[in-house]
N, CA, C and O of each residue as an XYZ file, in Angstrom:
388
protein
N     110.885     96.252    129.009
C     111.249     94.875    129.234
C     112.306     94.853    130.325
O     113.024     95.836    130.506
N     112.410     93.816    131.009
C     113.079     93.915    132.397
C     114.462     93.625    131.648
O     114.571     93.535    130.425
N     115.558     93.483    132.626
C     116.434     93.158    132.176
C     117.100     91.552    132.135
O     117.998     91.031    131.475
N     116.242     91.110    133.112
C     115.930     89.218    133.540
C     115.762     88.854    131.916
O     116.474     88.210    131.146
N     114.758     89.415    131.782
C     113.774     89.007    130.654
C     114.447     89.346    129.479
O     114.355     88.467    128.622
N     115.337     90.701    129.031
C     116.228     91.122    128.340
C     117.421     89.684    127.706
O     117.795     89.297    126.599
N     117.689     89.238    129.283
C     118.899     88.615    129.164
C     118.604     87.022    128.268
O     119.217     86.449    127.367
N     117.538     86.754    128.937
C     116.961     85.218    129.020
C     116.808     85.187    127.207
O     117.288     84.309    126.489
N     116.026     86.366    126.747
C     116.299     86.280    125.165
C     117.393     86.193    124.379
O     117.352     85.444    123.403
N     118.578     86.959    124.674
C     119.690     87.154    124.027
C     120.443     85.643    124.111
O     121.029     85.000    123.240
N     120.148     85.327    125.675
C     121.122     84.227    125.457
C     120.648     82.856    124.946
O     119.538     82.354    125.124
N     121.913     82.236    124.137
C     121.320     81.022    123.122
C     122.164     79.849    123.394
O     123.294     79.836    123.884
N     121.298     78.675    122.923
C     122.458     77.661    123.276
C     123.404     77.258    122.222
O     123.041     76.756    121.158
N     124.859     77.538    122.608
C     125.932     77.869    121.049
C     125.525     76.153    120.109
O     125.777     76.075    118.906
N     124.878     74.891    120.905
C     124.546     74.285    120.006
C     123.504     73.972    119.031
O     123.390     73.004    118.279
N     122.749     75.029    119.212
C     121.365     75.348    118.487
C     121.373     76.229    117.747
O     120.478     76.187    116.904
N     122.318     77.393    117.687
C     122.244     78.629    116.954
C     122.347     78.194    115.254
O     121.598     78.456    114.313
N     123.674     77.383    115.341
C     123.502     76.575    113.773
C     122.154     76.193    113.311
O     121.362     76.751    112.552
N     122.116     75.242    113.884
C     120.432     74.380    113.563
C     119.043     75.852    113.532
O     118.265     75.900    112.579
N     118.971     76.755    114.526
C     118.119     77.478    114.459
C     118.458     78.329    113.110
O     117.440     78.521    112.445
N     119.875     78.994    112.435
C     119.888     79.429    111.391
C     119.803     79.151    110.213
O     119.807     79.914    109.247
N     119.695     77.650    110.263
C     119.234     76.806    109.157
C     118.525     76.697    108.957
O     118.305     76.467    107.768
N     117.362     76.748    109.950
C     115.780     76.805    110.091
C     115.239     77.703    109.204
O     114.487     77.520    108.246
N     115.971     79.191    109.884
C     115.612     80.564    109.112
C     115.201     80.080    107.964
O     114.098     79.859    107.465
N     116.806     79.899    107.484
C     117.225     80.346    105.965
C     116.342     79.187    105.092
O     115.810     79.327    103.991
N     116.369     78.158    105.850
C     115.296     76.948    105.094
C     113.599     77.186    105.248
O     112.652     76.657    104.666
N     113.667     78.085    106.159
C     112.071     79.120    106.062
C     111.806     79.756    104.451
O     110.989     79.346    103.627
N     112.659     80.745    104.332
C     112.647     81.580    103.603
C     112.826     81.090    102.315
O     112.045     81.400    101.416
N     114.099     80.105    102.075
C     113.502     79.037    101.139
C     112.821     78.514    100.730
O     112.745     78.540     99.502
N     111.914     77.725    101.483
C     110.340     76.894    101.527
C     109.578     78.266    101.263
O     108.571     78.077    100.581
N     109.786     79.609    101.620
C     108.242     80.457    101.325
C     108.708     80.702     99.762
O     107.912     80.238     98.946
N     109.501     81.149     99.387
C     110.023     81.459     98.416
C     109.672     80.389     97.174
O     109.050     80.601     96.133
N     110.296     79.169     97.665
C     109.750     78.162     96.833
C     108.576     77.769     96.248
O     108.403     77.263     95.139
N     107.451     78.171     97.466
C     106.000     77.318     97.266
C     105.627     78.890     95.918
O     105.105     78.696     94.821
N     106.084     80.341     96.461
C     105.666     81.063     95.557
C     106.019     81.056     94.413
O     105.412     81.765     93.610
N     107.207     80.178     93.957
C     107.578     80.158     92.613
C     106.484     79.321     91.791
O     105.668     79.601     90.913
N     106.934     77.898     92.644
C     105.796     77.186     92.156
C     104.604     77.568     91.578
O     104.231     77.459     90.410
N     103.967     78.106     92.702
C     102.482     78.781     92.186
C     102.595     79.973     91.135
O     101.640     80.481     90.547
N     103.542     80.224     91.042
C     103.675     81.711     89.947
C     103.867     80.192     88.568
O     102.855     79.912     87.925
N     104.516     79.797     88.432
C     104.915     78.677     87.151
C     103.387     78.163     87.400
O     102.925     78.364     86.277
N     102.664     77.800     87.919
C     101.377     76.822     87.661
C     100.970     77.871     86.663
O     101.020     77.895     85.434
N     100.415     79.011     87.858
C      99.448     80.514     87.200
C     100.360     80.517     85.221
O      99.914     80.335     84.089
N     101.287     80.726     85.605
C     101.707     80.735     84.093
C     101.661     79.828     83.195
O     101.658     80.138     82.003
N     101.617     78.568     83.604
C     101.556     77.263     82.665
C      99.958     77.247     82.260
O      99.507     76.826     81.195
N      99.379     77.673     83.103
C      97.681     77.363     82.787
C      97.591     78.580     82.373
O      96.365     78.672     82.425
N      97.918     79.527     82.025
C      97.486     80.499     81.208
C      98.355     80.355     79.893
O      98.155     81.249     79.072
N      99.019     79.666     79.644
C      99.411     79.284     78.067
C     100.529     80.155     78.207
O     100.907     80.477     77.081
N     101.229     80.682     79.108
C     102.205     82.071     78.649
C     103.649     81.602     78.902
O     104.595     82.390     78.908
N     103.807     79.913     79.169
C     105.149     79.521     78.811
C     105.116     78.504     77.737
O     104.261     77.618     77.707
N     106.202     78.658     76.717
C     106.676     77.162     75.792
C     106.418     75.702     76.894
O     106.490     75.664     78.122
N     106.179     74.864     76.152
C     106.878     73.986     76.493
C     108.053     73.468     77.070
O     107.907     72.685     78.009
N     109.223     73.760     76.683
C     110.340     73.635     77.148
C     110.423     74.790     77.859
O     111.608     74.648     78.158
N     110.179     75.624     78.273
C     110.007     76.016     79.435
C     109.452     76.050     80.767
O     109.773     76.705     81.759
N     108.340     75.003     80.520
C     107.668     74.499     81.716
C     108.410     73.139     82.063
O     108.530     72.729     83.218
N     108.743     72.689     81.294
C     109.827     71.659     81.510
C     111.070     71.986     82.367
O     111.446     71.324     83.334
N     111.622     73.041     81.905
C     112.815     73.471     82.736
C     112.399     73.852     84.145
O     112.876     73.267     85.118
N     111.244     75.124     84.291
C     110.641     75.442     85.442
C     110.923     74.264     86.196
O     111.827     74.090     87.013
N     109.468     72.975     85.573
C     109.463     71.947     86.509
C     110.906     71.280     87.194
O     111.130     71.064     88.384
N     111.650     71.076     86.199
C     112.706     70.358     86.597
C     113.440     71.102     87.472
O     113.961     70.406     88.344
N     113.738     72.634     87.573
C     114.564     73.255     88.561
C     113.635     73.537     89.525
O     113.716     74.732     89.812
N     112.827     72.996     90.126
C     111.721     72.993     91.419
C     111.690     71.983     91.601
O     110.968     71.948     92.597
N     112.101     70.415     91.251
C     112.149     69.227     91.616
C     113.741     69.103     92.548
O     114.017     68.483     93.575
N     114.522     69.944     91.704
C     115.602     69.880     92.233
C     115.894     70.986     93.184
O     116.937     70.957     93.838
N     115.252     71.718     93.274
C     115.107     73.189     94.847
C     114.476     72.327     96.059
O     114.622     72.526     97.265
N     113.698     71.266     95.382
C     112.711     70.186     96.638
C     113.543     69.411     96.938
O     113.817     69.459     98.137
N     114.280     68.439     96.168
C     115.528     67.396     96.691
C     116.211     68.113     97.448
O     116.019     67.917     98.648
N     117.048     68.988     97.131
C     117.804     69.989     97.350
C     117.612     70.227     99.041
O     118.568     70.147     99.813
N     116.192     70.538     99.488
C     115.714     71.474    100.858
C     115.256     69.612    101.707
O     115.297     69.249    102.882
N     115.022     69.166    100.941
C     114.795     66.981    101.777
C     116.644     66.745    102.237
O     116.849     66.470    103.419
N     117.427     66.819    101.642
C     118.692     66.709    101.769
C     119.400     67.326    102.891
O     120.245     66.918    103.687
N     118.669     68.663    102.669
C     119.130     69.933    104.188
C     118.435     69.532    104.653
O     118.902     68.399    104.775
N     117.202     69.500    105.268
C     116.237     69.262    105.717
C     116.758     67.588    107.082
O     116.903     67.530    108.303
N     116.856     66.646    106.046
C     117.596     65.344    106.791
C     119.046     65.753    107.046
O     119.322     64.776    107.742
N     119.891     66.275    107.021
C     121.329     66.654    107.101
C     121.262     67.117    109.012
O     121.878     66.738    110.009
N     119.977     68.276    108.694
C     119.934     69.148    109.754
C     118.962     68.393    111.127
O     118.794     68.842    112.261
N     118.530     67.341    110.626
C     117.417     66.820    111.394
C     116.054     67.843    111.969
O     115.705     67.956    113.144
N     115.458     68.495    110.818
C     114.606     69.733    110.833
C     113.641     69.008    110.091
O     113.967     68.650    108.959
N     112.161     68.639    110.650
C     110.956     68.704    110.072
C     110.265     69.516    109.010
O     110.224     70.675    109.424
N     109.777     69.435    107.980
C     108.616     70.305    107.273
C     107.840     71.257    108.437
O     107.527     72.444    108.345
N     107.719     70.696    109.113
C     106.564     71.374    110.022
C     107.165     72.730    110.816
O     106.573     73.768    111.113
N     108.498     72.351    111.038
C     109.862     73.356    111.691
C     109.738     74.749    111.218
O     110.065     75.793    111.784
N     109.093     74.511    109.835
C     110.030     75.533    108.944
C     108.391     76.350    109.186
O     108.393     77.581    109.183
N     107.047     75.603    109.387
C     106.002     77.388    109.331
C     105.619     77.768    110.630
O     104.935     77.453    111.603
N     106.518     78.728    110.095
C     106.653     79.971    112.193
C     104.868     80.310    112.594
O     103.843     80.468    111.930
N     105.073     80.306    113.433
C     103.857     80.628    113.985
C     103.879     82.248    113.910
O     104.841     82.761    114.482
N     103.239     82.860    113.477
C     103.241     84.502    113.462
C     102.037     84.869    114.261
O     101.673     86.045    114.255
N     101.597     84.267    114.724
C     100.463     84.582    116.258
C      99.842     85.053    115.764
O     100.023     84.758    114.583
N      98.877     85.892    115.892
C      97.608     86.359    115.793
C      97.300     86.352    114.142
O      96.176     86.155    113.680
N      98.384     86.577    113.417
C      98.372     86.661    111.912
C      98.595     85.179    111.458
O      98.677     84.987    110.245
N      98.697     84.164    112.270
C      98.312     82.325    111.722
C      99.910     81.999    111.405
O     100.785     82.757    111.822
N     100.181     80.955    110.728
C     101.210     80.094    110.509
C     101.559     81.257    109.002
O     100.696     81.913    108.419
N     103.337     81.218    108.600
C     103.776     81.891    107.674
C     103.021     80.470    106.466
O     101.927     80.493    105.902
N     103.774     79.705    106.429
C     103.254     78.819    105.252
C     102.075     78.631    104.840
O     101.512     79.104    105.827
N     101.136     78.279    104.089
C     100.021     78.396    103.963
C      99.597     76.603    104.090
O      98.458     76.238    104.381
N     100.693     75.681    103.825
C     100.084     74.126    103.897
C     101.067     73.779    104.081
O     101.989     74.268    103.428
N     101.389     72.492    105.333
C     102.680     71.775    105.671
C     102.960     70.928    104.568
O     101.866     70.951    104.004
N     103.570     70.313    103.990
C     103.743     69.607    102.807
C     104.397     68.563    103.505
O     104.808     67.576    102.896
């Protein structure tokens, strides 16, 4: 890699670096999230939680979703922001929500 080309990457604009690390971390959140979700469905439809435990599940994933709408508008960052394009291997998220 040249060193033009070296440079042009490294350097960032100091008012984006915030907003871009929020992005990250609200990436990794949102992947994290949708897999919980789907792990609590898989388990609720196979009978292998109480009741009050699918209750709780639900309710602490309603509030991980408020929670990431709140950052989400705070940061002025789209749903759509958050699934990286991983090129040849397609979008990280599997559905924009």
């Amino acid at each position: 890699m040249s060193t033009e080309r070296l440079r042009r990457r490294i350097e960032t604009n100091p008012e984006e670096v915030e907003r871009d690390l929020v992005k990250l971390v609200l990436t990794v959140v949102e992947l994290i999230r949708q897999l919980m979700e789907r792990q609590a469905i898989r388990r609720a439809e196979g009978d292998d939680l109480t009741d009050e435990q699918v209750e709780e599940i639900g309710l602490a994933l309603m509030r991980l979703e408020e929670a990431m709408i709140r950052l989400k508008e705070h940061f002025g960052i789209e749903q759509a922001d958050l699934n990286l394009d991983l090129g040849p291997l397609g979008t990280l998220l599997p559905e924009v929500r």
